[in-house]
N, C-alpha and C positions, 0 to 999 in steps of 0.2 A: 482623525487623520484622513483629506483627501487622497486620489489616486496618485497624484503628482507627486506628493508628500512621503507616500507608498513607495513607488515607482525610484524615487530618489534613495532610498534604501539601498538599492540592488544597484551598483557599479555594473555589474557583467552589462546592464541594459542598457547602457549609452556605449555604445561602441556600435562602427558600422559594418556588417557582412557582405561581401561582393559587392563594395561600394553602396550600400544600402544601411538605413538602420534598422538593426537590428528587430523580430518581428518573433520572439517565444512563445509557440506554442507546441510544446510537447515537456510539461510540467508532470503530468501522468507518467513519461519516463521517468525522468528526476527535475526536480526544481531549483531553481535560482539562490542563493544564498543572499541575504542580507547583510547589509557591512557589519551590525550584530556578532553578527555568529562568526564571520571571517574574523572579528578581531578579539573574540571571546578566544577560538582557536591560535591565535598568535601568542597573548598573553598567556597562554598554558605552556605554550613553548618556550618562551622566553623568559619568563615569568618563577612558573614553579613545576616545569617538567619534572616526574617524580612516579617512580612505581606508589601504588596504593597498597593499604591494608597491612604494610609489611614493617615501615622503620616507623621511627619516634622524634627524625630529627624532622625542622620544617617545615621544609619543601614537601616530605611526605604525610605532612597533614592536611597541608594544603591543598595536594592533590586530592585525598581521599576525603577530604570534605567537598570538593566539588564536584566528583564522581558521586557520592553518595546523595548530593546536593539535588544532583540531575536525575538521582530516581527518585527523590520525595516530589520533585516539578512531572516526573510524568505520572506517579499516583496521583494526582491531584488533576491532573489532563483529564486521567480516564477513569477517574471518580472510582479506584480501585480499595480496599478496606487498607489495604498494608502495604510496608514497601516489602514487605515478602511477598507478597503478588507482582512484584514486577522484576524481571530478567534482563538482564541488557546481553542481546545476540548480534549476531550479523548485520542482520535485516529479518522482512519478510519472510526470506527462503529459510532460513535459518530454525527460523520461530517454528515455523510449520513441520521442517523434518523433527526439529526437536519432538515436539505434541506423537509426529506420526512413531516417533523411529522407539520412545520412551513409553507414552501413555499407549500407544495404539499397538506393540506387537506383545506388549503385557498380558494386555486386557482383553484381545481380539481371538476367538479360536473359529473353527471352521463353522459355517453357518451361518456366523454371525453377517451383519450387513455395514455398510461404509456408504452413507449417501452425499452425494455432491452433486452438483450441476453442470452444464454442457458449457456455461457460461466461463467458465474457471480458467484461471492463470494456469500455466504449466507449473509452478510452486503448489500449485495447492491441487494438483491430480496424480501426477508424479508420487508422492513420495506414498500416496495412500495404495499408489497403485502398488507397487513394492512391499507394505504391510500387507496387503493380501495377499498376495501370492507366498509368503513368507508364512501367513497366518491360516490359510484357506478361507479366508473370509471373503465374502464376494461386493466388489465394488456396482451400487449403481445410482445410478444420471435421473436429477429432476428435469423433464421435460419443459420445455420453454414456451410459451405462447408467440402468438407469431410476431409481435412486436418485441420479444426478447423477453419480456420481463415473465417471472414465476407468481405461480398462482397459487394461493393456498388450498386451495381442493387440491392441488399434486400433489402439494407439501403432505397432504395428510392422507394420500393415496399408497405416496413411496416411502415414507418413512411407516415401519411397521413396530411391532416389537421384536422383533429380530434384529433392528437396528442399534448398533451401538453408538456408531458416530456419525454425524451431521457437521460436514465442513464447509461452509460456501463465502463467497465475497461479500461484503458490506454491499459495495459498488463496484459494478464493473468496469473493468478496463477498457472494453472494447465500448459496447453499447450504451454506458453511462447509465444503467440499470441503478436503482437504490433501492435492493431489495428488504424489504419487513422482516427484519433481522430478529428482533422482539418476539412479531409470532410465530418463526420458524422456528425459535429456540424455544418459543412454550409446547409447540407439538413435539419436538425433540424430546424435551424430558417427558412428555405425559405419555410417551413411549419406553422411557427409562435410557434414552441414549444422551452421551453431553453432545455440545455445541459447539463447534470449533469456528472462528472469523478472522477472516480475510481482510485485514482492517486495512491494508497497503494505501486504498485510495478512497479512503475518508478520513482517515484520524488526519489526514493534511487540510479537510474542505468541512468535517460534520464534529459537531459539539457531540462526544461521545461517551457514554455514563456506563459501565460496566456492569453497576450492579445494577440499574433500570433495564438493562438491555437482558440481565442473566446469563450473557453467555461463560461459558466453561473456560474456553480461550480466546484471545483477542491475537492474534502479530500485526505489528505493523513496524513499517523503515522508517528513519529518521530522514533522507535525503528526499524523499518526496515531500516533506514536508519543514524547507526550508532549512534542514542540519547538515550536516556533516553524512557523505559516502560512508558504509562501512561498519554503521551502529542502527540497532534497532532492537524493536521488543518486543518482548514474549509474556504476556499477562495471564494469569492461570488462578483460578481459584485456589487458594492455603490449602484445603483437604485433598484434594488431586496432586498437587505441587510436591505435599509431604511424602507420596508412595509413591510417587516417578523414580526411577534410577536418575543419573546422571547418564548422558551420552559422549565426555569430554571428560580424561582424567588428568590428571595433573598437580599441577601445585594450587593454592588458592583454592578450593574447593574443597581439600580435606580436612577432616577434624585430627584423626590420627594414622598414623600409616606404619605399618608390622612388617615383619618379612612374608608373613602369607596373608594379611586379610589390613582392612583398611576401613574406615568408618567417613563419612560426611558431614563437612557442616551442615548449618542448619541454613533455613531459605534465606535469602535467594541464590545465596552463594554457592551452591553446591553445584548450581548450573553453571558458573563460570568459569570455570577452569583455565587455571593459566593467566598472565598480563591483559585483564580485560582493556576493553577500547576506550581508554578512560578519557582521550582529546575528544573522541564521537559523542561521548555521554555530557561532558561538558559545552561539546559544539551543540548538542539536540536542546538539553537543558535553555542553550540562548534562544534557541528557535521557539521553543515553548514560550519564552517568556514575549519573544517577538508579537508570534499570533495571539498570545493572548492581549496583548496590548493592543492589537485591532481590532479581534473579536472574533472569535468563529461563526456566530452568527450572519455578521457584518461577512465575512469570508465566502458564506453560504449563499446567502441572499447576492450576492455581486455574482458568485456565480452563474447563477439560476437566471439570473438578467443577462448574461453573455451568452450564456446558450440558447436563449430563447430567440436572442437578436442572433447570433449565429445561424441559427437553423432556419431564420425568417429569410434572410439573404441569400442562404447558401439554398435554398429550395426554387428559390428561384431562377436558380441556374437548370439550365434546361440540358438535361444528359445526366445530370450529378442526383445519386442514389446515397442518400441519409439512412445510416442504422440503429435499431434500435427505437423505444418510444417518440411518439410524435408529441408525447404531453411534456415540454419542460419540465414542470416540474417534477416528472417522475424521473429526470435521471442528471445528473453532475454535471460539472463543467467539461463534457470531453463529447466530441460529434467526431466520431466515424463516417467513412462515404468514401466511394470510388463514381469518377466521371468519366462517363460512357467506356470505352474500351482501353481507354489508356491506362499503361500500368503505372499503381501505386507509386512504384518507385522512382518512373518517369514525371509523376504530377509533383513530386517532393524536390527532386532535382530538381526543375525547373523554377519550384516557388521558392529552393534556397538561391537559386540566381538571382530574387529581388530580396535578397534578406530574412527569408522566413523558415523560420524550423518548423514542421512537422515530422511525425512519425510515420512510416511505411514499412508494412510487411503485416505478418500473421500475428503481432504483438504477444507472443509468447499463450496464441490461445489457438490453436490449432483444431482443437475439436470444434470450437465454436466457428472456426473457418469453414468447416466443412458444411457445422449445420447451417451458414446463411448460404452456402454455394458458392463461397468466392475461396480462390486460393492467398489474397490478400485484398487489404485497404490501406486507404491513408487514414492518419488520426489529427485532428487539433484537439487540442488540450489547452484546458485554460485555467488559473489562480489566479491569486488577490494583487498581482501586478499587471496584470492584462485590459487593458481597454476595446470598447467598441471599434475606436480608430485600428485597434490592432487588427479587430477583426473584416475591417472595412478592404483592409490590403490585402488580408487573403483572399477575397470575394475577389478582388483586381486582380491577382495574381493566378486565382484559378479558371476567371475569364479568359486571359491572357493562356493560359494556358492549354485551357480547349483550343482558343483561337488557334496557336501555335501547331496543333497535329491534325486540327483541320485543313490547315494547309496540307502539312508533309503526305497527308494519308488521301 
């Protein structure tokens, strides 16, 4: 399947913004939907809307086959042993306070250590922060090298045996970092601590194997990667999975319930509690089957070619500061940078005056704000429906843009 052929997928992409066409780049927030998955989710509705797990007549089998359908499609995504390793949550943020709020205030007592890096989403600093102070356990920060990216000498300076957990991003949000997931998670255990990831912004763009990778847990969202808002997953190794609590009580999730005491089903279900997102699991289910029908590989590779021509172009812009690795290949399809002194927010308004989305602000990573010395940037982001041409017009549009507060200033 050409880009064209791609590109034809996605209805939101032909329509024009301020008299412009449209120009997507901020997929790293959330991404574009496929006519797929929009009418995967219609057919649920219209079709066989239906609580699961509960009746026998059937519209509710129908439902719960598809529901349950959409967790054998993402075991097989993310190369996990069972479909009791996989959870359907929120999202991201979900997955993560689960790990922190369940396995981490269990297991955690004072002393103990919580390593993470400066790089991190406010999802994935946040909630560990709170287990410590809850726990006395003391959180701390892999150090960054100057081009962003983590260096296994740190890795194996800060994580001690005192460490119990090790959380960090796949890839960064900001930087486009694609950090060595594999061997931080083998220094992790050869310390005796598990491996927590931040899968949000790769399980959309990197072919991702669980049990190759060894990590403990995986979260990642469904709507960054082509699904439905609202739905996402929590992957956990069976023997960790088994002595978590639940954090969500309710219906759905028990086995039996007394007037003083209550028992739980068995996995994965004990995590859901309550009317799970069963249109999200069937809308991510279509989106699985989408990308895999292109390739993740194919998804990779396309990227890695946008960024490269992105940062060839955009470097050339005289004023405008690129963050993060200058080797393509070492980071995603997303290029950070702010141009000369104008603010973020003012370079985004202006490039949405010719039709273009970018992202502007601190992207939910504020510590790493502080450590490149900027209080924000702007982001392009880019997936497997984005072209060169796309990125030709931001180059025009951030031309036009310097031009524009050269004047004023």
């Amino acid at each position: 399947m050409n880009i064209q052929e791609i590109r034809e997928r996605f209805p939101i992409l032909h329509q024009e913004v301020n008299g412009r066409p449209l120009v997507y780049l901020d997929s790293a927030a959330t991404s574009q939907k496929p006519v797929q998955v929009i009418e995967a989710l219609d057919r649920y509705y219209r079709e066989y809307n239906s609580n699961v797990h509960r009746g026998v007549h059937t519209l509710g089998t129908r439902a719960t086959d598809g529901y349950e359908g959409a967790r054998e499609k993402v075991r097989k995504f993310i190369n996990a042993k069972s479909i009791e390793e996989v959870i359907f949550t929120r999202g991201t943020t979900t997955s993560l306070n689960t790990v922190a709020a369940s396995y981490g205030r269990a297991n955690l007592r004072e002393g103990d250590e919580i390593v993470i890096s400066y790089m991190e989403h406010h999802s994935n600093i946040i909630p560990w922060q709170q287990v410590a102070k809850a726990t006395g356990a003391t959180l701390k920060y892999l150090p960054l090298q100057e081009d962003g990216t983590i260096s296994l000498e740190d890795v194996k300076e800060t994580v001690t045996t005192n460490t119990k957990i090790v959380s960090i991003m796949h890839v960064s949000n900001v930087l486009g970092v694609i950090n060595p997931i594999k061997e931080i998670t083998k220094i992790a255990h050869e310390n005796g601590a598990i491996m927590v990831v931040d899968g949000a912004q790769s399980a959309p763009h990197i072919k991702i194997d669980v049990q190759d990778l060894d990590c403990d847990f995986l979260a990642f969202s469904g709507h960054k990667m082509c699904g439905p808002t609202g739905i996402g997953v929590l992957y956990g190794k069976k023997h960790l999975l088994e002595n978590m609590e639940p954090v969500e009580f309710g219906g759905e999730m028990i086995d039996f319930v007394g007037l003083y005491e209550s028992t739980w089903k068995e996995l994965p279900w004990k995590f859901e509690g309550g009317t799970p997102i069963i249109a999200g699991a069937i809308g991510l289910g279509a989106a699985i089957d989408f990308l895999q029908e292109i390739g993740l590989e194919h998804i990779e590779q396309h990227e890695h070619k946008l960024a490269a021509y992105a940062m060839e172009k955009m470097s050339a812009i005289d004023g405008l500061t690129i963050y993060g690795p200058k080797d393509s290949t070492q980071r995603a399809g997303v290029v950070t940078f702010n141009l000369n002194d104008v603010h973020p927010h003012d370079v985004a308004t202006v490039l949405d005056a010719d039709g273009i989305a970018v992202r502007a602000g601190h992207h939910c990573a504020q510590p790493l704000m502080k450590w490149l010395n900027v209080s924000a940037t702007a982001r392009a982001s880019f997936y497997l429906y984005n072209t060169e041409e796309d990125i030709d017009k931001l180059v025009e549009g951030l031309v036009k843009t310097k031009e524009y507060f050269s004047d004023v200033f």
